[in-house]
OpenMM code with the backbone's topology and positions (N, CA, C; nanometers):
from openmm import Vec3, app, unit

residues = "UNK UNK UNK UNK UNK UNK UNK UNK UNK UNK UNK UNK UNK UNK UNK UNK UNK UNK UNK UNK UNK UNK UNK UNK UNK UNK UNK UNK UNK UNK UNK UNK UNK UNK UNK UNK UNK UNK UNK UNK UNK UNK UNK UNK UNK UNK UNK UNK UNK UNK UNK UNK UNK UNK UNK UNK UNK UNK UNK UNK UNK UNK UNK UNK UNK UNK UNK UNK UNK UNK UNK UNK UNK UNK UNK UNK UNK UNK UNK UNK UNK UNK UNK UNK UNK UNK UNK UNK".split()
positions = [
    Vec3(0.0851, -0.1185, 0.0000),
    Vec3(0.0000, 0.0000, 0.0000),
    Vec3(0.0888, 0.1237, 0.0000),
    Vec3(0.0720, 0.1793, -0.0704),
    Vec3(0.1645, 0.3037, -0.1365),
    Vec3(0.0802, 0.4675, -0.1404),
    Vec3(0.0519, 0.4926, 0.0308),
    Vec3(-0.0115, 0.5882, 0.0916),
    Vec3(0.0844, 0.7268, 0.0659),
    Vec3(0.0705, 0.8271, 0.0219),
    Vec3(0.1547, 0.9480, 0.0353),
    Vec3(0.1132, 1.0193, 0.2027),
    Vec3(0.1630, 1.0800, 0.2624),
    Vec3(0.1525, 1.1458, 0.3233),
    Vec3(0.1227, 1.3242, 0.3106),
    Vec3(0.0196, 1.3899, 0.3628),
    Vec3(-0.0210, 1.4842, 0.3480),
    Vec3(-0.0668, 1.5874, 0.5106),
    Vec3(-0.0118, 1.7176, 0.4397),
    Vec3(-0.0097, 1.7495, 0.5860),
    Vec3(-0.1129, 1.9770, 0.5081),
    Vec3(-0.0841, 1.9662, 0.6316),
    Vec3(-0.2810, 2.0998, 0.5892),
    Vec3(-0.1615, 2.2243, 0.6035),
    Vec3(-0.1968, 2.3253, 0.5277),
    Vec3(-0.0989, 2.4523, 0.4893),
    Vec3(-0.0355, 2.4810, 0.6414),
    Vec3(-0.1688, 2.5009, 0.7183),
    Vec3(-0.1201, 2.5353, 0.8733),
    Vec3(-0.0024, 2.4368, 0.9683),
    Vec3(0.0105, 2.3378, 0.9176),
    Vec3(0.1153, 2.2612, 0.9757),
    Vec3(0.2377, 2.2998, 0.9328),
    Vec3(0.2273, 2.3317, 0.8214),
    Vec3(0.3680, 2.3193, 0.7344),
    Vec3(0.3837, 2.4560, 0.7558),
    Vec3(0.2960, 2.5465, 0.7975),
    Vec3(0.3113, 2.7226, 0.8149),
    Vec3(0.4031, 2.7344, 0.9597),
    Vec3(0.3419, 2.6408, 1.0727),
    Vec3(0.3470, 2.5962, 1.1677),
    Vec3(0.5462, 2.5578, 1.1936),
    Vec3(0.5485, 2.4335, 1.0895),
    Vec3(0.6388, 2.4130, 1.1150),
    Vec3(0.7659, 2.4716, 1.0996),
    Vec3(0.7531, 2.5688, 0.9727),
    Vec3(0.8664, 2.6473, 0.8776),
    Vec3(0.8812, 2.7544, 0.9751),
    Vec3(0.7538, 2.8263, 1.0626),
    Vec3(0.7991, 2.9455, 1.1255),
    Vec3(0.9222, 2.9384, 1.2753),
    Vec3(0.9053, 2.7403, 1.3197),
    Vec3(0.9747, 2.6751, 1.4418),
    Vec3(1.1116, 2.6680, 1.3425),
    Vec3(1.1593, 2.6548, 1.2791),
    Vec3(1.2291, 2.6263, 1.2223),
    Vec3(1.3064, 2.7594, 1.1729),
    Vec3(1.2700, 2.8409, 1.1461),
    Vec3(1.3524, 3.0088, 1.1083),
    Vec3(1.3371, 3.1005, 1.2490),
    Vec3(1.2466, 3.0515, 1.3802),
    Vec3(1.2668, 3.0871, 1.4464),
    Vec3(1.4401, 2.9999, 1.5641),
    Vec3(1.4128, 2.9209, 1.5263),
    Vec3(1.5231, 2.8053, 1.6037),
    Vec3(1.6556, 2.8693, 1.4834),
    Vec3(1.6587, 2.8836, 1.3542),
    Vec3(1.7782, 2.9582, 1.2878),
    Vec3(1.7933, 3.0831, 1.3116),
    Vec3(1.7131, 3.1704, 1.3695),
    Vec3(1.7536, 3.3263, 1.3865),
    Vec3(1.6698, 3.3918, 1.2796),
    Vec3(1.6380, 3.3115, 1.2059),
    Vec3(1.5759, 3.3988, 1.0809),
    Vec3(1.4602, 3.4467, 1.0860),
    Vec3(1.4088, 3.6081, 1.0214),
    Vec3(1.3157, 3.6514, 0.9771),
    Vec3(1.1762, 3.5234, 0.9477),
    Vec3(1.0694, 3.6361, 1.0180),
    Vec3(0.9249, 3.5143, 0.9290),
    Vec3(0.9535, 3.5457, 0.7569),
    Vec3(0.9547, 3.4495, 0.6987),
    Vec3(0.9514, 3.4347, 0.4914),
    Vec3(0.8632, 3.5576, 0.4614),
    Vec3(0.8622, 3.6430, 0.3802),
    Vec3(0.8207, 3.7478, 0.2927),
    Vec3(0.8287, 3.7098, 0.1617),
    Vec3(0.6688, 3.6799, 0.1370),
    Vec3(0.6856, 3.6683, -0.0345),
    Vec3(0.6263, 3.7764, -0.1411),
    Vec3(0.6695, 3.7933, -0.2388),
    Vec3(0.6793, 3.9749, -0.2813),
    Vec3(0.5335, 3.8935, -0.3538),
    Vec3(0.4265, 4.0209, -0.4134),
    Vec3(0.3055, 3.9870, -0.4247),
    Vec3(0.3029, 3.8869, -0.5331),
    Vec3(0.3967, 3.8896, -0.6320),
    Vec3(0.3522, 3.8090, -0.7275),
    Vec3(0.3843, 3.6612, -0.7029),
    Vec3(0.4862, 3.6266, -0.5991),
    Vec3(0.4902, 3.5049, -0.5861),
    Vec3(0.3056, 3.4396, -0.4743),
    Vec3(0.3122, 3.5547, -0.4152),
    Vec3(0.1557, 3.4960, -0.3243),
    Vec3(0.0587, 3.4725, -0.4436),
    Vec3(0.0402, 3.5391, -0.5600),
    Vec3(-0.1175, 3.5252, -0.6035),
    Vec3(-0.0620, 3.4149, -0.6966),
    Vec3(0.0477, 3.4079, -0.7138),
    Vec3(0.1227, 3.2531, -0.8381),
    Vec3(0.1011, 3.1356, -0.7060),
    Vec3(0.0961, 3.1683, -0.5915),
    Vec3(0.0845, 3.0452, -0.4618),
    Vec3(-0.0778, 3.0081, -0.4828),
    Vec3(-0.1818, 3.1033, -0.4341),
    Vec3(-0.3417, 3.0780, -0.4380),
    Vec3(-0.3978, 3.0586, -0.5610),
    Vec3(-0.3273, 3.1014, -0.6942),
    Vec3(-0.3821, 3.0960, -0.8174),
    Vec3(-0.4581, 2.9767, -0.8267),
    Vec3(-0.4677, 2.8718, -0.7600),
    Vec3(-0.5357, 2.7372, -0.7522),
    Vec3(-0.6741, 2.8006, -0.7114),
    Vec3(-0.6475, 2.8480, -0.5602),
    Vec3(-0.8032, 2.8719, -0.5453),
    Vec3(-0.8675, 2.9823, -0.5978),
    Vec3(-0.8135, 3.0947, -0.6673),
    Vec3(-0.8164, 3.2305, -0.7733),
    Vec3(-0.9210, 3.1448, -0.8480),
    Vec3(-0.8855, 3.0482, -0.9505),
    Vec3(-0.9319, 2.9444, -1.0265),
    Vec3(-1.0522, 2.9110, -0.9971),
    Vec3(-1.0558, 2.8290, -0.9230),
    Vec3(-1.1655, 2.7576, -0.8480),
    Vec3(-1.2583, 2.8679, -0.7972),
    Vec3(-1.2528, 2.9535, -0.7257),
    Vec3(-1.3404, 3.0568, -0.7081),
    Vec3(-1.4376, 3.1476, -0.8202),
    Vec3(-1.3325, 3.1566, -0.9321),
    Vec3(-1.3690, 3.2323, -1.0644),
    Vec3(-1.4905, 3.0909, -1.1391),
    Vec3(-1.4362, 3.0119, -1.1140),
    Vec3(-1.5349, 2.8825, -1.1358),
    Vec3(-1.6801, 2.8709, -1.0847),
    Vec3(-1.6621, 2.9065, -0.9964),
    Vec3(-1.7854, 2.9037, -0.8904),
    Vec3(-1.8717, 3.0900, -0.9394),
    Vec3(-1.8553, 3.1257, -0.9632),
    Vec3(-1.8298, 3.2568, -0.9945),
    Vec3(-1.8501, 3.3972, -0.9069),
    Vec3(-1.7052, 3.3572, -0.8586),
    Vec3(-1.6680, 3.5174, -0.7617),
    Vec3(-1.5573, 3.6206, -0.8894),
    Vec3(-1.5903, 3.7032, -0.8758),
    Vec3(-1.4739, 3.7716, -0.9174),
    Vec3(-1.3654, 3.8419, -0.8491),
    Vec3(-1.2709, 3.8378, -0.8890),
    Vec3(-1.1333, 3.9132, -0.8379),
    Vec3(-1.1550, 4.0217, -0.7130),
    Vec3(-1.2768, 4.1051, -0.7094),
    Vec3(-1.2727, 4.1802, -0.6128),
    Vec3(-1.3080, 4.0957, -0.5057),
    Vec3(-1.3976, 4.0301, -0.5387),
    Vec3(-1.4815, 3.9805, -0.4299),
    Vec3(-1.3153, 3.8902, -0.3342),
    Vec3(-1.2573, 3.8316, -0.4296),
    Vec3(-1.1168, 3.7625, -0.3682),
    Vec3(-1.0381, 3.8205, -0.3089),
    Vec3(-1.0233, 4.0105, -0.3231),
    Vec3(-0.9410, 4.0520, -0.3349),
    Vec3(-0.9594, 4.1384, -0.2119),
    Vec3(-1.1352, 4.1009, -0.1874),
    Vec3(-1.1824, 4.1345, -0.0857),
    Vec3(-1.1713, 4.0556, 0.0662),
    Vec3(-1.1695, 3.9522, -0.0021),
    Vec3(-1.1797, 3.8425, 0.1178),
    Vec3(-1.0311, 3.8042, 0.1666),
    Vec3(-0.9446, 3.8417, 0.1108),
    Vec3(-0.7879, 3.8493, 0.1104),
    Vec3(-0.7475, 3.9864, 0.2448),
    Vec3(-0.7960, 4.0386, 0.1971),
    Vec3(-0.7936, 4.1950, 0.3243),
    Vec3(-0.8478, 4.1627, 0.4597),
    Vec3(-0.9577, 4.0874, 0.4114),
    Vec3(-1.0442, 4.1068, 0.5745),
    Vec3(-1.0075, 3.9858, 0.6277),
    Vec3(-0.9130, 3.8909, 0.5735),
    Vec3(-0.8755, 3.7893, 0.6404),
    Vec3(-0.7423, 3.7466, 0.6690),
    Vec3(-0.6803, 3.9218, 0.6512),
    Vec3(-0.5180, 3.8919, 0.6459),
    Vec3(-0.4826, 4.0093, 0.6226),
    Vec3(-0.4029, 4.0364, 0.6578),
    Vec3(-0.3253, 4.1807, 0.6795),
    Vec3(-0.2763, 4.2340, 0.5212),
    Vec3(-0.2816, 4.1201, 0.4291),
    Vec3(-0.2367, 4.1636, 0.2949),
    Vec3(-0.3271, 4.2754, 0.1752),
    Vec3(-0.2735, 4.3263, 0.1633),
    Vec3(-0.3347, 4.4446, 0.0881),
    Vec3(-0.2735, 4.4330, -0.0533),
    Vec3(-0.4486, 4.3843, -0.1385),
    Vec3(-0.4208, 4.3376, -0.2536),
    Vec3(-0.5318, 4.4142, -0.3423),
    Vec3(-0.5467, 4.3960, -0.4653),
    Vec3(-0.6380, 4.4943, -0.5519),
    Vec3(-0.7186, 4.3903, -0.6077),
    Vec3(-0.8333, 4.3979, -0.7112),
    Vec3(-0.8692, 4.3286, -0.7787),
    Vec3(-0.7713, 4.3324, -0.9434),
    Vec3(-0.7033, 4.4243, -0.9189),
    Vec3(-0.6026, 4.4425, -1.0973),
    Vec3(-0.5245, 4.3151, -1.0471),
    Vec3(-0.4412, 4.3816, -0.9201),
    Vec3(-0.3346, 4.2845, -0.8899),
    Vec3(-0.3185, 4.1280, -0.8909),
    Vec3(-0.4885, 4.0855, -0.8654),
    Vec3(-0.4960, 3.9798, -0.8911),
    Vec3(-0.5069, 3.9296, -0.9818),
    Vec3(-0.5610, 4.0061, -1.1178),
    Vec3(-0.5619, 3.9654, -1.2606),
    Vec3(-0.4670, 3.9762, -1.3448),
    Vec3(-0.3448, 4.0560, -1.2889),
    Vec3(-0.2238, 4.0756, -1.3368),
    Vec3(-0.0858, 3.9990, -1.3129),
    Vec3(-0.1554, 3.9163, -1.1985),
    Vec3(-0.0469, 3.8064, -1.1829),
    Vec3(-0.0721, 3.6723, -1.1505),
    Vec3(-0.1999, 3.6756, -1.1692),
    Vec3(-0.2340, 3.5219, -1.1753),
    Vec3(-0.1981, 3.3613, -1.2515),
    Vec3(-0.1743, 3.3282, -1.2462),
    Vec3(-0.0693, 3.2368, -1.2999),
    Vec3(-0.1637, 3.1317, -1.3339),
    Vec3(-0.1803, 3.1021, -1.4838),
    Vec3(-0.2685, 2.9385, -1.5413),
    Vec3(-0.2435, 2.8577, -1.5061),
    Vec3(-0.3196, 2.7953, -1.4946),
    Vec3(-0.3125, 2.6260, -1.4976),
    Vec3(-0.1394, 2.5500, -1.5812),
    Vec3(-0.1155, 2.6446, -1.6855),
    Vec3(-0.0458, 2.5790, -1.7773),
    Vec3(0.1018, 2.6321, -1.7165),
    Vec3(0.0432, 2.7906, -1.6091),
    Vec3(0.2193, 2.7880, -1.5584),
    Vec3(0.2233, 2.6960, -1.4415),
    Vec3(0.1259, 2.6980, -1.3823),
    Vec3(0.1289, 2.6284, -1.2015),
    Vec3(0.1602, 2.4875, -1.2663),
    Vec3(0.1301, 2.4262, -1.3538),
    Vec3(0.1211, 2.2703, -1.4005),
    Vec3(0.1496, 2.2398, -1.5554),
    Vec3(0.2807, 2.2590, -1.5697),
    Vec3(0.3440, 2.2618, -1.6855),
    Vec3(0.3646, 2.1034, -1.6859),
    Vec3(0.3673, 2.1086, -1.8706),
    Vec3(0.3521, 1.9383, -1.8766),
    Vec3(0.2611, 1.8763, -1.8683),
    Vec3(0.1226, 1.9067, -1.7669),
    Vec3(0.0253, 1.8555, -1.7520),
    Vec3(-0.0449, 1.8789, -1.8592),
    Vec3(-0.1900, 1.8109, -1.8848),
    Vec3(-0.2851, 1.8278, -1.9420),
    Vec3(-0.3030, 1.8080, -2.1043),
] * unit.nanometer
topology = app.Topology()
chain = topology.addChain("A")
for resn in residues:
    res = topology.addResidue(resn, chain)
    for name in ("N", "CA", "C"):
        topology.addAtom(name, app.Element.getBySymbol(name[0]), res)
């Protein structure tokens, strides 16, 4: 039986911050375009369902200190074909 193991964003958020705190290091800063190339999965999936960019861009603010636009999100959103090259 050839089970992968899987672990939930918050663990692995969890664990990386014990880990740069035990090295001395800064919490990770990722400049905006690498964050909306990170969620572009659920960007996707949301636009599917049909929210648009503000509404994301909305729910991004009030649930996180990040201050994002609805352009910003359409300007760096990353396809299917960059997040999963090769695929499909």
């Amino acid at each position: 039986m050839d089970t992968k193991k899987t672990y939930s964003v918050e663990a692995a958020i969890r664990a990386q911050s014990a880990l740069r705190e035990l090295g001395g290091l800064a919490p990770e800063q990722f400049p905006l375009e690498a964050f909306v190339g990170m969620i572009s999965d659920e960007i996707e999936h949301l636009r599917k369902l049909g929210h648009g960019d503000r509404e994301i861009a909305e729910v991004i603010r009030t649930s996180s200190n990040i201050e994002i636009s609805a352009e910003e999100i359409a300007a760096n959103y990353a396809s299917p074909e960059q997040r999963h090259p090769g695929q499909g």
